[in-house]
C-alpha positions, 0 to 999 in steps of 0.5 A, spaced: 462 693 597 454 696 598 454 702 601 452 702 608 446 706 608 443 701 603 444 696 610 440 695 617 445 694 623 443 692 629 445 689 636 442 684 639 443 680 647 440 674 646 440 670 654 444 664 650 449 661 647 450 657 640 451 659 632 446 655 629 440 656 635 441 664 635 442 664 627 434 661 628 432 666 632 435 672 629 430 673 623 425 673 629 429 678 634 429 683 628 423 683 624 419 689 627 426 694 628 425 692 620 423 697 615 422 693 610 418 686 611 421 681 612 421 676 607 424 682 602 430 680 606 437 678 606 440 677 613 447 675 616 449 676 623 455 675 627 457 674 634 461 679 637 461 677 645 459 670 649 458 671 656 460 664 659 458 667 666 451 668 664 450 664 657 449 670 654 451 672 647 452 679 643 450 679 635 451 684 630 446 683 625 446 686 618 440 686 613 439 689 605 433 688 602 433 683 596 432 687 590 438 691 593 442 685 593 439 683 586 441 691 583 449 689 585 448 682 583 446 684 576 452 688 575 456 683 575 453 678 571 452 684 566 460 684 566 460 677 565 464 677 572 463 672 578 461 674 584 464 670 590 462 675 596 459 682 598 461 686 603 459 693 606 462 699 605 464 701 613 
């Protein structure tokens, strides 16, 4: 598990619905409230809520910077140990 200082969370409302075109547009919706740039990131997201009423959606996003995401990789191949996964420490 990374330690949650090391990550960037973010909520987004985004006035539609639909995994795969929010999954697009996600990287877009977050790149200014980065502190990295963006093509240093690895990002994922989750939807919290849709809202049929108005076809809106609530995403929580998650973005590490690749290096730090790299630096724990290492740890594992080091130790010669398969790695299937990586959280964050809440």
């Amino acid at each position: 598990a990374l330690p949650s200082s090391l990550v960037i969370f973010k909520e987004l409302h985004l006035p539609f619905q639909g995994a795969h075109k929010i999954k697009q547009v996600v990287p877009f919706e977050i790149e200014a409230q980065l502190p990295f740039p963006i093509d240093t990131a690895i990002i994922d997201s989750i939807i919290t809520r849709e809202n049929e009423l108005d076809a809106s959606t609530h995403v929580l996003v998650v973005a590490a910077q690749r290096e730090t995401i790299k630096r724990y990789q290492h740890y594992f191949e080091a130790a010669e140990l398969k790695l299937t996964g990586i959280s964050v420490d809440m």
